[in-house]
N, C-alpha and C positions, 0 to 999 in steps of 0.2 A: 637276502634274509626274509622269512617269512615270517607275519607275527599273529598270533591270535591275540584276541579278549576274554578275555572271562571274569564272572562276574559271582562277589563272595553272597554265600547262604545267612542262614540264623547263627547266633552264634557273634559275630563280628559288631553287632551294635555298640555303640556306645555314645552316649551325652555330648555331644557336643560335634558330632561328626559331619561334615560338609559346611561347617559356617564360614569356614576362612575361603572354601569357595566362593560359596554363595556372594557374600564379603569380596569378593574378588571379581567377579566373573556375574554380569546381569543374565546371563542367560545359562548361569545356575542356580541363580536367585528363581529365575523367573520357571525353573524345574520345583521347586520348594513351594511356589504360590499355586502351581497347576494342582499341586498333588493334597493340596488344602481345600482347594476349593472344589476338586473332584470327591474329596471325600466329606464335606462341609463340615471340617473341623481345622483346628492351626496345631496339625501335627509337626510342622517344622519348631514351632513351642517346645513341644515337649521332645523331640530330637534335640535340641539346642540348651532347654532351661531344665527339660522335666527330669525327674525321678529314675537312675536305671533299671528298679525294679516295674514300670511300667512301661517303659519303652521295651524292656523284653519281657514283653506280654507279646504273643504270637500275631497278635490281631493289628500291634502297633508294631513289632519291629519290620514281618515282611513288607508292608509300605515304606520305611522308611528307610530303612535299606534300599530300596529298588530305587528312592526319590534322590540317596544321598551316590549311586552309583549312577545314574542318568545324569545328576549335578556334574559327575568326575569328567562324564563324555562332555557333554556340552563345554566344559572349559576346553579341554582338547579340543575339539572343532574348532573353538573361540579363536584357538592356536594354530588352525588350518590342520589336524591330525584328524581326520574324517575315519567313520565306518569304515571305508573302503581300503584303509590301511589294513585291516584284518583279513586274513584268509577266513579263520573262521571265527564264531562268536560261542561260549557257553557260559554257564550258570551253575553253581551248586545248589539246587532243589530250587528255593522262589528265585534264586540267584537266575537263572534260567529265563524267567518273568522278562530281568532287566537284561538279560542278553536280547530275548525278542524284540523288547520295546528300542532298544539299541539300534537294531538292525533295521527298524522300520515296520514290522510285522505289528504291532499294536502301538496304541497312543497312551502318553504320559498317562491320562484320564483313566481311560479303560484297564492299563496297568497296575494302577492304583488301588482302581472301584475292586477288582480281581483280586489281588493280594488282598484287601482288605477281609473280602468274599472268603476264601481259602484259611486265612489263618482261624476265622472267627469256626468254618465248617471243621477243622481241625481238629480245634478244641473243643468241639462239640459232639464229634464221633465217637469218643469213647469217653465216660466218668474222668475224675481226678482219682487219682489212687487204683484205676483199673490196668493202665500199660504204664510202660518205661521202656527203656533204651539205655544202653550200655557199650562201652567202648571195649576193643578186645583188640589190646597192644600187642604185636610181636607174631601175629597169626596173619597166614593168607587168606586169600579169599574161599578158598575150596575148603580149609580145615576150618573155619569160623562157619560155614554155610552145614560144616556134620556138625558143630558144636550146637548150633542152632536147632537142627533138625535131632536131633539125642535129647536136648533141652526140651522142644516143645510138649512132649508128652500126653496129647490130646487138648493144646492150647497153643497159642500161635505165637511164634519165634519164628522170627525168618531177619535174614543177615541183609540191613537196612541200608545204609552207604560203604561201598568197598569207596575207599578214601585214598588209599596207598599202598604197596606193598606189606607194610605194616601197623597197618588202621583200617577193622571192620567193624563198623557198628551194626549190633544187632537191636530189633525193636521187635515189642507181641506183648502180654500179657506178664504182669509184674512179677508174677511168681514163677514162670517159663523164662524170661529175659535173668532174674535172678539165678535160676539153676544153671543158664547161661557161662553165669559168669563164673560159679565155682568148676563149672566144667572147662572150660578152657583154662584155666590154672593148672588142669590135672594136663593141657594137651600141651602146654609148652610156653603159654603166653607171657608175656614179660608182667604185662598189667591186665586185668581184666576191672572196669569201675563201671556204677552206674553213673547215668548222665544227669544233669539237671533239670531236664526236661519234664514238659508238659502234659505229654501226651507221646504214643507211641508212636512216629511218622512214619511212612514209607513203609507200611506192613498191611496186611489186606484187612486189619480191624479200623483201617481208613476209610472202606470202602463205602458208608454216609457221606463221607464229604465225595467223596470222589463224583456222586449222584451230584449233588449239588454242583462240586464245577464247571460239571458236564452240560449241566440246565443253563449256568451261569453262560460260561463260552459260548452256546448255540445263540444268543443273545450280539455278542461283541462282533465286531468287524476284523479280520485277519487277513492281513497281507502275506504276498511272498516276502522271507527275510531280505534283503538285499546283500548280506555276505548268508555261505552256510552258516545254519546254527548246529552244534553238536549235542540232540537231545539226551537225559538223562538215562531213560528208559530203552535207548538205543544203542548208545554211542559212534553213530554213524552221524555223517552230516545228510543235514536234511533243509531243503530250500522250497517247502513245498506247504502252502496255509492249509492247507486241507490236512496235512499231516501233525503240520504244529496244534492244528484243536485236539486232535486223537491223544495224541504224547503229552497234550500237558494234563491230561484227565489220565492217561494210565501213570502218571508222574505220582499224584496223590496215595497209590498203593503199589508201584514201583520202587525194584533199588535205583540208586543215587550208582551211577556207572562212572564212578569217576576218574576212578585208573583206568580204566577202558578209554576215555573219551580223551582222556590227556596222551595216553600211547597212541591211540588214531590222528593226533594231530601231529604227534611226531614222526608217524609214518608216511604222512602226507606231505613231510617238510618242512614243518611249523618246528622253528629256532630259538623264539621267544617268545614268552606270555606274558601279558600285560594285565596286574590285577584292578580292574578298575572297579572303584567304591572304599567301603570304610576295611582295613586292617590287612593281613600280610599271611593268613591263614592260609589259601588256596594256595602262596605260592612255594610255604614252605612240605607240604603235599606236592606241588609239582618236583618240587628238588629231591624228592623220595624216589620217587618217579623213574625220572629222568634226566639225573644231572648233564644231560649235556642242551639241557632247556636254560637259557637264561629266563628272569624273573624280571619283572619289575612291578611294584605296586604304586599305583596313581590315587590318590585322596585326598591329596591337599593342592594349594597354588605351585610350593614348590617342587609336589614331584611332577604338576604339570610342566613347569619350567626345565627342570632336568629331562623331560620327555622330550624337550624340543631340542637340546643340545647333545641329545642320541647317548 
């Protein structure tokens, strides 16, 4: 049996997630204290106490996420379930952060200080009310990529995360991502909806922040991962620090290759995936996929415990 890791995006936050780790496992706790004090504030507070309309705020959820999915590992280890139990490791978008920092490729700290950097440049690259993002139910990725490009109309629409066989999200400019979506309605789509979201991610009107991550990164120290990671912007495995700086900077104006990277790992022989961190998103995308992938999602003490009795 081979198993990968992977590790959930934005999206999965929610109030209260990692405390019965934490609570459980000192050297989840002791992930929770790193990622406060690297960022000189008691975000595990407001993961745990705070407000969900602040916690998904972009600036606050990708830390806490990354902090409450490092939590999930370190109790598995606690349990002797090491890295090395993975063939590969990946991420949906910051999800990818805690794949790296997983594998050894960056530190709790720097992981942190980065996601903090990135959500905040994020939200800052384009106005409020200038992009959006929308989901476009029932379409491939090739019909969702002409709907995009029909849509843009001398404004930017480009097809954001292929997610699944049946899940493309497209991101660009609010009134391009809108026409979007009554265009795919006319191509077959089941649902065409806008998202919630912030800001328009993973489209080239990212391309401010991406300057920034890029200044940020040449900054941090980056190892070789210790298992492959399977980058976003690739979806090949890649074991090489010189390459992880490049890819996590085209990641910021890159699509999210996520059926891509989950069929790579089953063509390599990867049998199982293991979601580690807060919620069960990624894996029900992997079962779109590829059912012949089992799943399992780790977030709490007991799915640590069921991890260990296979």
């Amino acid at each position: 049996m081979s198993v990968a890791f992977v590790f959930p995006g934005q999206g999965a936050q929610t109030v209260g997630m990692g405390k019965l780790l934490a609570e459980t496992y000192p050297a989840a706790q002791a992930v929770f204290d790193e990622v406060d004090e690297a960022l000189g504030e008691k975000l595990s507070a407001l993961i745990w106490e705070g407000e969900q309309d602040t916690l998904t705020l972009t600036q606050n959820a990708q830390p806490a996420l990354m902090a409450t999915s490092i939590a999930a590992m370190r109790a598995l280890e606690a349990e002797g379930i090491t890295i090395n139990k993975a063939s590969f490791v990946a991420g949906h978008s910051l999800g990818e952060y805690s794949a790296l920092c997983a594998a050894g490729a960056l530190s709790v700290a720097d992981t942190a200080r980065l996601l903090r950097t990135r959500g905040k440049a994020m939200q800052e690259a384009v106005p409020v009310g200038v992009g959006a993002m929308a989901a476009l139910l029932g379409l491939d990725f090739e019909t969702a990529t002409e709907v995009a490009t029909e849509a843009a109309g001398g404004e930017v629409c480009q097809a954001a995360n292929d997610n699944d066989p049946s899940q493309v999200v497209v991101s660009g400019h609010k009134g391009a991502v809108e026409r979007a979506v009554e265009i795919a309605k006319t191509k077959g789509a089941k649902r065409a909806v806008m998202l919630p979201v912030s800001a328009p991610f993973h489209c080239s009107l990212m391309e401010p922040a991406a300057a920034v991550m890029a200044e940020a990164l040449s900054h941090v120290d980056i190892n070789d991962p210790a298992v492959p990671v399977i980058p976003n912007v690739t979806a090949q495995s890649c074991q090489s620090a010189t390459l992880v700086r490049r890819h996590l900077v085209d990641q910021v104006t890159g699509s999210v290759r996520w059926r891509e990277s989950v069929m790579y790992m089953a063509a390599e022989g990867v049998t199982e995936i293991w979601e580690v961190g807060a919620g069960k998103a990624l894996s029900g995308m992997i079962r779109r996929i590829d059912r012949s992938i089992a799943t399992r999602a780790v977030g709490t003490p007991d799915d640590v415990k069921a991890a260990l009795d296979g």
